[in-house]
PASE-104777 format. One record per residue (C-alpha): residue number from 0; residue in one letter; x, y, z. Coordinates in steps of 0.1 Angstrom, whole numbers, plus 5000, padded with zeros to 4 digits. Example, Ala and Ser with C-alpha at 12.3 -4.5 7.8 and 13.67 -1.06 7.14 Angstrom:
> 0|A|5123|4955|5078
> 1|S|5137|4989|5071
This chain:
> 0|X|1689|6755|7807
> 1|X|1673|6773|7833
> 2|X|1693|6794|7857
> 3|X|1687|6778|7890
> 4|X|1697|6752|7908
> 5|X|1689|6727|7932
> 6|X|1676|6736|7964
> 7|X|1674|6707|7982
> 8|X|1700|6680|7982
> 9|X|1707|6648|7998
> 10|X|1744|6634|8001
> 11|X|1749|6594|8003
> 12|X|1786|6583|8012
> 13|X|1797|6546|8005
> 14|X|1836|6536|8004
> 15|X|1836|6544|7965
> 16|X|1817|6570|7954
> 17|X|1797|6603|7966
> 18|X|1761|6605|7956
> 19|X|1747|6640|7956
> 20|X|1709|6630|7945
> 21|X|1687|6663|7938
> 22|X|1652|6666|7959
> 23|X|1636|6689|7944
> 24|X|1601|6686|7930
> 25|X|1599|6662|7899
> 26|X|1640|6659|7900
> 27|X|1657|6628|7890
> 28|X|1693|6639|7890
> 29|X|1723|6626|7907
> 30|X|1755|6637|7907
> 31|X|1787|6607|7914
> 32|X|1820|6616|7920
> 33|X|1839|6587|7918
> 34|X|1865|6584|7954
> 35|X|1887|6568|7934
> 36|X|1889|6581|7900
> 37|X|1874|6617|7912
> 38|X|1852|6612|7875
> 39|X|1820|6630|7879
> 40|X|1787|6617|7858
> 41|X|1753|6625|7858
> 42|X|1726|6592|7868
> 43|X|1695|6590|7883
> 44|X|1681|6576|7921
> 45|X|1677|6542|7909
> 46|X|1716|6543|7910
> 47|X|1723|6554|7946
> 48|X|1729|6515|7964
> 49|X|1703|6512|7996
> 50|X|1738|6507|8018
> 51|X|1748|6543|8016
> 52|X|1751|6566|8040
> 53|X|1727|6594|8039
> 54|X|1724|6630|8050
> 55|X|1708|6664|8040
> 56|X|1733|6689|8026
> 57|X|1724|6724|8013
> 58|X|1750|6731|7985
> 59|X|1780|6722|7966
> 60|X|1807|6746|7973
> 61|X|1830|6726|7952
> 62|X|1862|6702|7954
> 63|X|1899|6708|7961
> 64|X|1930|6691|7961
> 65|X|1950|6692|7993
> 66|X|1983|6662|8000
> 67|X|1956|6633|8008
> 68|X|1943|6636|7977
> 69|X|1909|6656|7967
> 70|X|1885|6671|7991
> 71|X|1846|6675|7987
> 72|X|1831|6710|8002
> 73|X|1798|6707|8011
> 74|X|1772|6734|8029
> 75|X|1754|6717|8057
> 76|X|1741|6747|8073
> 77|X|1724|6777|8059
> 78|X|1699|6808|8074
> 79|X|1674|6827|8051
> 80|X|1687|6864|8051
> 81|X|1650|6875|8031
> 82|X|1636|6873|8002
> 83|X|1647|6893|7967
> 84|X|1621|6901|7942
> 85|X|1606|6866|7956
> 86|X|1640|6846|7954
> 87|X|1653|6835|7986
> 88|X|1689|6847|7996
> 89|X|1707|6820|8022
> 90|X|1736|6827|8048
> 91|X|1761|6796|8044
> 92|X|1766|6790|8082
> 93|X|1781|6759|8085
> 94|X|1803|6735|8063
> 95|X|1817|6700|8058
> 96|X|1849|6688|8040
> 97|X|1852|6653|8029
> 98|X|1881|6633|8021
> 99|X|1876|6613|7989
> 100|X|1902|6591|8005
> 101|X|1894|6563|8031
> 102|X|1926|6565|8049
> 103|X|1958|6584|8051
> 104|X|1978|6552|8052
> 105|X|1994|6562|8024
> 106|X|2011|6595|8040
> 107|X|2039|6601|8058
> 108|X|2037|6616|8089
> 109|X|2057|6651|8075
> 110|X|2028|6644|8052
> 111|X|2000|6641|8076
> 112|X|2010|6677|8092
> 113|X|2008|6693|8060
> 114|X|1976|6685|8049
> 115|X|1966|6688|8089
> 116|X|1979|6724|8079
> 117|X|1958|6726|8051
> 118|X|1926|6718|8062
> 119|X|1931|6745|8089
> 120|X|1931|6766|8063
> 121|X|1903|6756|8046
> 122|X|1884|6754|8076
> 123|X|1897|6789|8087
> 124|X|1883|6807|8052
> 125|X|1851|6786|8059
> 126|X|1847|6804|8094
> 127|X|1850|6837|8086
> 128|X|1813|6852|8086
> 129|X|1801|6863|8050
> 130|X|1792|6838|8024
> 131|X|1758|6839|8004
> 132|X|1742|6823|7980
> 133|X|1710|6820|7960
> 134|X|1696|6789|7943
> 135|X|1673|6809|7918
> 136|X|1685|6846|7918
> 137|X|1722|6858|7905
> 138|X|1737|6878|7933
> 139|X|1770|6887|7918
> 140|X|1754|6915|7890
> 141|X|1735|6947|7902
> 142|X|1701|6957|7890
> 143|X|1710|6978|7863
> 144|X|1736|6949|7848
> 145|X|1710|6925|7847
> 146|X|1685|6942|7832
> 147|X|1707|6950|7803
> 148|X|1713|6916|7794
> 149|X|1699|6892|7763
> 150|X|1673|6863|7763
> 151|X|1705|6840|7763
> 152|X|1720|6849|7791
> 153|X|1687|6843|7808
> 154|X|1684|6809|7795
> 155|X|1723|6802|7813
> 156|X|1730|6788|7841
> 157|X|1737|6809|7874
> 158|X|1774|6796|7875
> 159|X|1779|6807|7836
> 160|X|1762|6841|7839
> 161|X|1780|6851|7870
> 162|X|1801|6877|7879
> 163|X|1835|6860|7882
> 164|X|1848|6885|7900
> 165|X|1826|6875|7930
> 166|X|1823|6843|7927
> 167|X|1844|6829|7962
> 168|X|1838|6795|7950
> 169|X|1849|6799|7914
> 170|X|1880|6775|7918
> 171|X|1862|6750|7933
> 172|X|1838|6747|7911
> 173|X|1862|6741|7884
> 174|X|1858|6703|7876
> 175|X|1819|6708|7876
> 176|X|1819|6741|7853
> 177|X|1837|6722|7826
> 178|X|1805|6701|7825
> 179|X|1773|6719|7816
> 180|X|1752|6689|7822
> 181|X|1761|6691|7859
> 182|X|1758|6730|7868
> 183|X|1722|6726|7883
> 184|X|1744|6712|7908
> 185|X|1771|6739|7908
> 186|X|1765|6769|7934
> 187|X|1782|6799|7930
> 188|X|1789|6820|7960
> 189|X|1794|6853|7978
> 190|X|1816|6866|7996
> 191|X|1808|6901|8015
> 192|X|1775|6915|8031
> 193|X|1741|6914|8030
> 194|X|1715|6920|8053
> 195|X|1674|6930|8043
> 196|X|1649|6951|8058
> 197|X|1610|6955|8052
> 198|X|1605|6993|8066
> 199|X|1572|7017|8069
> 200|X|1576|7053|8065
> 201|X|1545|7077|8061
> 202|X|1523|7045|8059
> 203|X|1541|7030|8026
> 204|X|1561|6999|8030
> 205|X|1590|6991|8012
> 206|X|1616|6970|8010
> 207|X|1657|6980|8013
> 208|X|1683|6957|8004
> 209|X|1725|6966|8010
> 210|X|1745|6941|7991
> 211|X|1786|6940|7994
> 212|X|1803|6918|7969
> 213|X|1841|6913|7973
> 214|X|1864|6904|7947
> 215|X|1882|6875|7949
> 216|X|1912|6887|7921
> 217|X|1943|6900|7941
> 218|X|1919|6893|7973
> 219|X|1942|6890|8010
> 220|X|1945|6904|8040
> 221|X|1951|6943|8049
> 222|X|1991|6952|8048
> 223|X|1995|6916|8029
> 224|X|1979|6927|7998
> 225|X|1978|6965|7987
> 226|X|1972|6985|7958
> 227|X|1971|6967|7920
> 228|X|1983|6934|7899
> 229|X|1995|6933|7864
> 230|X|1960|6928|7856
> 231|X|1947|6957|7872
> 232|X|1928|6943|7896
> 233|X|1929|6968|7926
> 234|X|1929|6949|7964
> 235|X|1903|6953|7988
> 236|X|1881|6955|7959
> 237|X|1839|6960|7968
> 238|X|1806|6966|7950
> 239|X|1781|6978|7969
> 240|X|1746|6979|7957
> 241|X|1719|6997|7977
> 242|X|1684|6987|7966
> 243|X|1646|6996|7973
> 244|X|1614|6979|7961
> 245|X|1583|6997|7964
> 246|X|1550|6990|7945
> 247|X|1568|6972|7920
> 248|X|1595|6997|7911
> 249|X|1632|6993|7917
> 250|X|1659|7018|7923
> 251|X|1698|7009|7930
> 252|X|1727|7030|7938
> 253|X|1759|7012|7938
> 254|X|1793|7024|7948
> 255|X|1827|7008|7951
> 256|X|1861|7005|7971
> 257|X|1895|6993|7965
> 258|X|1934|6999|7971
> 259|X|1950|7028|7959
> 260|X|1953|7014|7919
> 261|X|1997|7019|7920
> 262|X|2022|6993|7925
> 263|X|2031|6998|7961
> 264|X|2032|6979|7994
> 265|X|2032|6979|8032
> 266|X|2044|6951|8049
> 267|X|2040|6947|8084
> 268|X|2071|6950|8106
> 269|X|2061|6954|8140
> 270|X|2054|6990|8139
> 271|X|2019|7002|8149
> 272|X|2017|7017|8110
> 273|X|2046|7002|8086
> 274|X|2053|7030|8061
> 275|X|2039|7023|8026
> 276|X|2063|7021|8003
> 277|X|2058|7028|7962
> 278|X|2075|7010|7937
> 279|X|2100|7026|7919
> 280|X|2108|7006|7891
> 281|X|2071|6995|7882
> 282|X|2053|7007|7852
> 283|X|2026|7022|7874
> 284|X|2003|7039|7839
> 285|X|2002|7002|7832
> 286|X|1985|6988|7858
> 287|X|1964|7021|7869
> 288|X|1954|7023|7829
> 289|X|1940|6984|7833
> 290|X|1921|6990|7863
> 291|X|1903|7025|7855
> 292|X|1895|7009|7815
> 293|X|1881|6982|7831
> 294|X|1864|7001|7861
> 295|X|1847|7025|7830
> 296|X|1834|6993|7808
> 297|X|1817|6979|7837
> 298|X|1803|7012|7858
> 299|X|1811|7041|7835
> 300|X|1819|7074|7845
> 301|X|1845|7070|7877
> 302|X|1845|7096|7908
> 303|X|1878|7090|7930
> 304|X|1871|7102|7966
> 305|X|1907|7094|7978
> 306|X|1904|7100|8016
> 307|X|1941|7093|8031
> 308|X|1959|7120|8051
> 309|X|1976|7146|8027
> 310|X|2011|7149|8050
> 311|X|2029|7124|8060
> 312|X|2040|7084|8055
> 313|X|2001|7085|8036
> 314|X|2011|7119|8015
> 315|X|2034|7102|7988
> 316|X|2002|7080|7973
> 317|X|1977|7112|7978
> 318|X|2005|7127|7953
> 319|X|2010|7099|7930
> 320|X|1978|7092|7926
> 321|X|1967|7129|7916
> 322|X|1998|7125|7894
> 323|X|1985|7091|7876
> 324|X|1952|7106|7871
> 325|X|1961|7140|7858
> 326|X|1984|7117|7836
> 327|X|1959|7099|7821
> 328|X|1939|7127|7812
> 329|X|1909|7105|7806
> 330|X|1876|7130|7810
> 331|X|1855|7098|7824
> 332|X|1875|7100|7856
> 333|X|1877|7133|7883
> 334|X|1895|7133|7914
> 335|X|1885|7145|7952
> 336|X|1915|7145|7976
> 337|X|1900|7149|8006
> 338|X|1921|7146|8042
> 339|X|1896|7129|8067
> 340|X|1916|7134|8094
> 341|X|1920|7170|8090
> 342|X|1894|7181|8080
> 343|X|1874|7160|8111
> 344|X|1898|7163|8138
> 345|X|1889|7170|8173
> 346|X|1854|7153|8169
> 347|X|1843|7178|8139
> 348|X|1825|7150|8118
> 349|X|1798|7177|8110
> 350|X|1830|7189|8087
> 351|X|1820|7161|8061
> 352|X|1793|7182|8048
> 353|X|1824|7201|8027
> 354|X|1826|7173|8011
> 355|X|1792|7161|8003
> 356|X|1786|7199|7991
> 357|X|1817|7196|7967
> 358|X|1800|7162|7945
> 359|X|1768|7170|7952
> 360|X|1768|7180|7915
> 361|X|1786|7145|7905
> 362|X|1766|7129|7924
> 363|X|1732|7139|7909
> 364|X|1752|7139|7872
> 365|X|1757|7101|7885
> 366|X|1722|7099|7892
> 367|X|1709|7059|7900
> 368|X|1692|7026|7883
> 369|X|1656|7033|7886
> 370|X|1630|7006|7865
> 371|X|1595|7009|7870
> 372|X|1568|6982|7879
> 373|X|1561|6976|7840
> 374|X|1599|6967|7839
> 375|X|1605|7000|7822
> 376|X|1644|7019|7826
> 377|X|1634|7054|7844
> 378|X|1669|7061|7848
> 379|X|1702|7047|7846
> 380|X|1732|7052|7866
> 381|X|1763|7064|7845
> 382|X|1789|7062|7869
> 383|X|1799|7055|7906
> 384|X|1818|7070|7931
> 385|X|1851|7049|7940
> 386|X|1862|7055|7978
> 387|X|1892|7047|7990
> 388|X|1914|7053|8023
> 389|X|1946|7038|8035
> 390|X|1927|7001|8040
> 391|X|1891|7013|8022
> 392|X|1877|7002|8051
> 393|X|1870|7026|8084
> 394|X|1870|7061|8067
> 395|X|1860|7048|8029
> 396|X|1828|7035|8050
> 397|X|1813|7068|8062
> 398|X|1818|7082|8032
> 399|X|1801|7054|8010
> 400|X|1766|7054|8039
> 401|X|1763|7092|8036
> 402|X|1768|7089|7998
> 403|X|1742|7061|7998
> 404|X|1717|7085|8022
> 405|X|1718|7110|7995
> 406|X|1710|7087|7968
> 407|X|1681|7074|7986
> 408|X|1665|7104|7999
> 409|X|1663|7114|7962
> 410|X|1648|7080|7950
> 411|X|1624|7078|7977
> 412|X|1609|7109|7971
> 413|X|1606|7100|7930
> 414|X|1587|7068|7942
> 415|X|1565|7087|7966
> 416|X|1575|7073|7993
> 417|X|1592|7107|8009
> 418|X|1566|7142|8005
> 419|X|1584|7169|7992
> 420|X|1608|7186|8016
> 421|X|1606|7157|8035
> 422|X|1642|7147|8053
> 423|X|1654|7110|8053
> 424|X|1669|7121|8086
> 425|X|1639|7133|8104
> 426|X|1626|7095|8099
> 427|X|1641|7080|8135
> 428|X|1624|7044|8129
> 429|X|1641|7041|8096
> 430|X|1674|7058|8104
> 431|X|1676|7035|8131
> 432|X|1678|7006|8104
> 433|X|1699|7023|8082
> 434|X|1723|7033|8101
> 435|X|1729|7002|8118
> 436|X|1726|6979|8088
> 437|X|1755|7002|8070
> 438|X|1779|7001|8105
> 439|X|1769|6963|8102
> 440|X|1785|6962|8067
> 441|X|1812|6982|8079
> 442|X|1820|6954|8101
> 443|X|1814|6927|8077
> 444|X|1840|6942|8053
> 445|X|1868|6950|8081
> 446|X|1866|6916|8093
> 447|X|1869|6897|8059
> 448|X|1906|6923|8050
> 449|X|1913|6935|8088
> 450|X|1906|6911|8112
> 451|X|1880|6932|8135
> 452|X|1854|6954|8137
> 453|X|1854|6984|8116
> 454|X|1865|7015|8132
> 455|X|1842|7047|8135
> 456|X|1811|7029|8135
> 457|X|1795|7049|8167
> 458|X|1793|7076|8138
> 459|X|1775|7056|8116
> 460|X|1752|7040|8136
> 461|X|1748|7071|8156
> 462|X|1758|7102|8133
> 463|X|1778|7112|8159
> 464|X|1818|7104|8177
> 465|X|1812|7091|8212
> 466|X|1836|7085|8243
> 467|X|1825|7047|8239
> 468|X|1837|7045|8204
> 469|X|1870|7062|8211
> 470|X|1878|7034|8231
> 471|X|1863|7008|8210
> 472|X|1883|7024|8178
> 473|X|1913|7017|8202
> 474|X|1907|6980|8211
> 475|X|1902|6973|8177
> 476|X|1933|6985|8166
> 477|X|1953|6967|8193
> 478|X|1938|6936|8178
> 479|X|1945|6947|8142
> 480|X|1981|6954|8155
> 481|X|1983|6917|8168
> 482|X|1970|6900|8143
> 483|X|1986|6918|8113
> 484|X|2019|6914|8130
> 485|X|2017|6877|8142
> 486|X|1983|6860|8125
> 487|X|1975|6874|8093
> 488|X|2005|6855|8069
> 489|X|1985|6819|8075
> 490|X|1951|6837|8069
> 491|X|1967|6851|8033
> 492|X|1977|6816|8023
> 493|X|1946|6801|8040
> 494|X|1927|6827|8014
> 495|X|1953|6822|7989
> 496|X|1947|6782|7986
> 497|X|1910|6786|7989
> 498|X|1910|6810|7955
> 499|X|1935|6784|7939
> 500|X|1964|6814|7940
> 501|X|1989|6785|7950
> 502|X|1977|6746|7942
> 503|X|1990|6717|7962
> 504|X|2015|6695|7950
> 505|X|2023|6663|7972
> 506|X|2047|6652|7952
> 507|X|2072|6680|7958
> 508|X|2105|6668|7972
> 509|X|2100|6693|8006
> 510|X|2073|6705|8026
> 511|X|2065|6742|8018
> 512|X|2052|6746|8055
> 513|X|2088|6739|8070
> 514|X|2118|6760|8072
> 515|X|2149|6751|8092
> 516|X|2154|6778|8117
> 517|X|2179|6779|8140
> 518|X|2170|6773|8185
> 519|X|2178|6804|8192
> 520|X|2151|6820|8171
> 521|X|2127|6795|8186
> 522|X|2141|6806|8217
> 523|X|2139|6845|8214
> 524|X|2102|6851|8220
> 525|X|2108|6833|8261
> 526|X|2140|6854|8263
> 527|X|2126|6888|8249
> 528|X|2096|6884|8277
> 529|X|2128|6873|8303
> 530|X|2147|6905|8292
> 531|X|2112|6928|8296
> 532|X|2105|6912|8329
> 533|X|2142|6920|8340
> 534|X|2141|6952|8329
> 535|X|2111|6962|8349
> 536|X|2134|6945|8379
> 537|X|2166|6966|8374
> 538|X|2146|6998|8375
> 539|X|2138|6990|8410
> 540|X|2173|6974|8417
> 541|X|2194|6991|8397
> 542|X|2227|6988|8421
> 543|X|2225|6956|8419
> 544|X|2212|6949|8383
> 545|X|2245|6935|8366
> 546|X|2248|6907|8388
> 547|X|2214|6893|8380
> 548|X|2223|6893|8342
> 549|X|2248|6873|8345
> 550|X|2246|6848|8314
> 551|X|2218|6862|8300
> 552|X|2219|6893|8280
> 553|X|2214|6894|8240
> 554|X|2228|6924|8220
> 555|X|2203|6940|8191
> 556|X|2218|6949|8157
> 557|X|2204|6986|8171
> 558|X|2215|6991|8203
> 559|X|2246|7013|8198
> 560|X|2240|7037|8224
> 561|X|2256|7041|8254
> 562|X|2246|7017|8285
> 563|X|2248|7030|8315
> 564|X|2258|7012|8346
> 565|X|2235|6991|8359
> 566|X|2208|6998|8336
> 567|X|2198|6964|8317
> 568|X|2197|6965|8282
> 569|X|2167|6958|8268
> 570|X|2161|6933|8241
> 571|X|2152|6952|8208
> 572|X|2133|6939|8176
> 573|X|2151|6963|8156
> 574|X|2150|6966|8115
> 575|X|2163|6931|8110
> 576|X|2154|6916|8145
> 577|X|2117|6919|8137
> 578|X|2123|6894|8106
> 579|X|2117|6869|8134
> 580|X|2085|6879|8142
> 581|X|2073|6878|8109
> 582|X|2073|6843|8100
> 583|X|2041|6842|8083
> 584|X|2051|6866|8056
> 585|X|2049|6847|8025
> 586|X|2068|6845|7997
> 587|X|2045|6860|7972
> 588|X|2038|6842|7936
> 589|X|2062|6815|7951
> 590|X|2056|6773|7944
> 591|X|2051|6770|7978
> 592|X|2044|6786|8011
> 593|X|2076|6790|8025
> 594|X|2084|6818|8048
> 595|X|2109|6842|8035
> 596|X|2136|6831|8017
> 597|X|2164|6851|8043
> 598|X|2158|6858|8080
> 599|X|2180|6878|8094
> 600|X|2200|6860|8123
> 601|X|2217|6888|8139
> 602|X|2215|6885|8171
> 603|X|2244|6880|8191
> 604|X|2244|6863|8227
> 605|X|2268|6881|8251
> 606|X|2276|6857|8281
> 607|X|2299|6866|8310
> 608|X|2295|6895|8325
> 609|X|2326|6903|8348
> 610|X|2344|6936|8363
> 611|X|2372|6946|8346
> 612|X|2406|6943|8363
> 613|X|2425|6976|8343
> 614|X|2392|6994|8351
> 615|X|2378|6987|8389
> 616|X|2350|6974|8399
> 617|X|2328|7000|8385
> 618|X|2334|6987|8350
> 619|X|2323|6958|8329
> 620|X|2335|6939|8298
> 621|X|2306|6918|8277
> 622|X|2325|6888|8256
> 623|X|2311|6876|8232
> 624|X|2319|6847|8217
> 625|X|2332|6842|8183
> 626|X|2333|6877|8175
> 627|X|2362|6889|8195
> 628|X|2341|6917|8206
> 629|X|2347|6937|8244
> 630|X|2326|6969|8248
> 631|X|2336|6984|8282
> 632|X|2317|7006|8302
> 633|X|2288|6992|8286
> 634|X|2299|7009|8249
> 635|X|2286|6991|8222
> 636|X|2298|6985|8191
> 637|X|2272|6979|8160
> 638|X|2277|6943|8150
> 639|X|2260|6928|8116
């Protein structure tokens, strides 16, 4: 079986069945799914009935089963990104999702919202920017993997050969993959980066390629999903190949990212950086040991760059993870602690050349993939640096393009492209492209875990820290902040359903999108912004503030301070108030989606504010009802 498959595809629709009928030149394939039945078989055109409806579609992304029954992903949209060693690589821009059912007449309307809810979720993976495919070229293995591979694995199919690590679509694709007549119909895809550049430098053209694949085991959203499973599998994971073609020959540095390889967590709770938190009772050598033996079969020697702060809430995992790796004791892994945001503080980013000094060594002990234009192995690469930050995202990025400089100043000098002495640097036309195409990938990459823009990107599309970027850095992370906080639980089970992490059952006696909650959680959001507003109100009336609270006050689990008069007291989120505002925390490996099993319902409404008589009238007594509780002279008393 050749490992390609079809390019161009038509899609008929009748009532019954979906006919996917291949176009390309000399094809005869088509592929039925059965609405009914969901059977898939293998015919050919003479099949498809003249009454169908027909229209071009670009890919199969593959099927899934949602409360109406099973759903058919199609691409209808796609934009050529280049060409790769003359295969053409394709942007998915736009897709379709088709209900194998012809009406929803057999749902309830508790029913009906759910899989409403669903598709949103679908949908809402399907928008984010970053999925790529090839229908003659395997993107998911580097240079060097493939060329190390037998004439059978040639002879499989793309789907088969693939990397499943990086194969988004892997779940989907299930009912197809179990039948190898049908996988010239089956399209893996990407999820990550890539972008493609013909460039000129001393009169020699060649062309550079940056290619980010993301994992899609123990894949989520930044604070949802941190550092390892029982598998190994490290979150946040990323390959990222960089490539050039010149004159035949081809050279490849790859690199890669991921969570800090412990058992440890950081779930948001409305503070602007939720303190990470290790697990105590895990058998962290466990997990770590998975992830680095796998990380050495695959890449081979392993170079840990751990960039988090060495003091503070980030200093407990700079220390365990030195801990776990002097532990190991395993000479195919060395460790570089390295605090970014000392070391570069107060706009010293000149201050990363320490650390490109200290692995300069590694780094050329490392050395890259280089194959000539007879298809002979120059070189291979025996090991990659593994970056890795707080989220492996804003500060693991600069590291990984400077890394990636290096690496290709020395390959393009080998292949003649640089004269000797030459600098990479001094090349403004192509550091132009290169450093935008890497702060492009840094963005690519922070949207897909963070929900934004990467941060620090002015210095690596610029090489230096600018005003502009300051402010940009803090936009970003007021978005981040939002979305984390109030956003980011439906986009982990949107990702989580997608990948197949949770499967739906319609048959389950309760919907797992509904909790009972009681009114006056639904109601806390208007009063918190009533309380705020009223606050800002007191401080200009504060004589008369009590009288306009009348009936109106709620009392935090944490406000156990003195009041004093006429100050209003402001409505805090506090450690178990903010349980409210996280209703999209899931309940992870969990049957259904449910929000957490126990929110906290604390809060206590205090009604009736009235002088007291034994007092005067510069004294007050709160009542609150059902607890027998009177704090005078605005004392409060810690109620739980």
């Amino acid at each position: 079986m050749a490992a390609t498959t079809y390019e161009r595809l038509k899609l008929h629709i009748t009532p019954e069945k979906f006919y996917v009928e291949a176009c390309d030149d000399g094809a005869d394939d088509v592929l039925i799914i059965d609405r009914v039945s969901t059977e898939v078989t293998l015919s050919v055109k003479k099949d498809i009935p003249p009454s169908a409806v027909t229209r071009p579609i670009f890919g199969i992304l593959g099927t899934i089963h949602l409360v109406a029954g099973n759903y058919l992903i199609v691409i209808t949209k796609k934009k050529k990104i280049g060409e790769f060693f003359n295969h053409v690589i394709w942007k998915a821009i736009d897709f379709d999702v088709l209900s194998y059912k012809k009406t929803m007449l057999h749902l309830t309307d508790i029913q009906l919202q759910d899989n409403k809810t669903f598709l949103a979720m679908i949908n809402h993976v399907l928008s984010v920017d970053g999925f790529y495919f090839s229908t003659t070229y395997d993107l998911t293995h580097t240079l060097q993997r493939l060329s190390n591979t037998s004439p059978e694995f040639q002879e499989m199919s793309l789907l088969e050969r693939a990397d499943q690590r990086f194969v988004w679509n892997g779940h989907l694709l299930r009912e197809l993959s179990a039948q190898p007549e049908v996988h010239r119909f089956a399209l893996p895809v990407l999820y990550g980066f890539i972008t493609m550049h013909s460039c000129s430098i001393n009169g020699k053209y060649f062309d550079w390629i940056l290619i980010s694949r993301r994992s899609c085991f123990r894949a989520g959203v930044r604070y949802y999903v941190r550092g390892i499973d029982s598998e190994g599998h490290a979150a946040n994971f990323v390959e990222t190949e960089q490539i050039v073609h010149y004159n035949g020959s081809r050279a490849s540095f790859v690199q890669t990212r991921g969570s800090i390889p412990l058992y440890w967590s950081q779930r948001p709770n409305l503070k602007y950086k939720p303190l990470p938190l290790i697990n105590k009772v895990a058998n962290h050598m466990d997990g770590f040991q998975r992830h680095f033996d796998s990380q050495i079969i695959i890449y081979g020697k392993q170079v840990i760059i751990n960039l988090v702060n060495q003091k503070g809430s980030e200093k407990p995992l700079e220390q365990a993870f030195a801990t776990m790796v002097s532990s190991l004791a395993n000479g195919m892994i060395r460790y570089i602690a390295f605090d970014f945001h000392k070391e570069c503080k107060n706009m010293r980013w000149d201050r990363l050349s320490i650390l490109l000094d200290q692995v300069a060594e590694m780094q050329d002990e490392l050395s890259y993939f280089l194959v000539d234009s007879d298809g002979k192995v120059v070189t291979n690469q025996e090991g990659v640096f593994r970056s890795n930050c707080m989220d492996c995202l804003d500060r693991t990025n600069v590291i990984q393009s400077l890394l990636a400089r290096r690496s290709l100043q020395a390959q393009l000098q080998r292949l003649g492209v640089l004269h000797v002495g030459q600098k990479l640097e001094e090349q403004d036309e192509f550091e132009k492209i290169y450093k935008n195409a890497w702060a492009d990938n840094a963005n690519a990459c922070a949207k897909q875990y963070a929900g934004t823009g990467a941060l620090k990107t002015d210095f690596t599309r610029t090489g230096k820290r600018t005003q502009l970027g300051l402010i940009m850095d803090g936009w970003n992370s007021l978005i981040r902040y939002y979305k984390n906080n109030f956003s980011d639980g439906f986009r982990q089970d949107s990702i989580d359903l997608f990948l197949g992490n949770y499967s739906v059952d319609e048959l389950e006696s309760h919907s797992p999108l509904s909790v009972p909650r009681d009114l006056k959680f639904l109601a806390l959001p208007i009063i918190m912004v009533v309380a705020f507003s009223m606050c800002i109100i007191c401080l200009l009336m504060a004589g008369s503030a009590a009288a306009l609270l009348h009936d109106i006050c709620i009392l935090g689990p944490r406000v156990t301070e003195q009041l004093h008069t006429g100050a209003f007291p402001v409505v805090l989120a506090g450690r178990k108030g903010r349980s409210f505002c996280l209703k999209n925390l899931r309940a992870m490996k969990s049957r259904d989606l449910n929000f957490p099993q126990s929110l906290h319902r604390d809060w206590i409404v205090i009604y009736s504010i009235k002088a007291d008589p034994m007092q005067g009238p510069g004294s007050q007594i709160w009542q609150v009802p059902g607890h027998g509780l009177d704090t005078r002279s605005f004392k409060c008393s810690r109620v739980v």
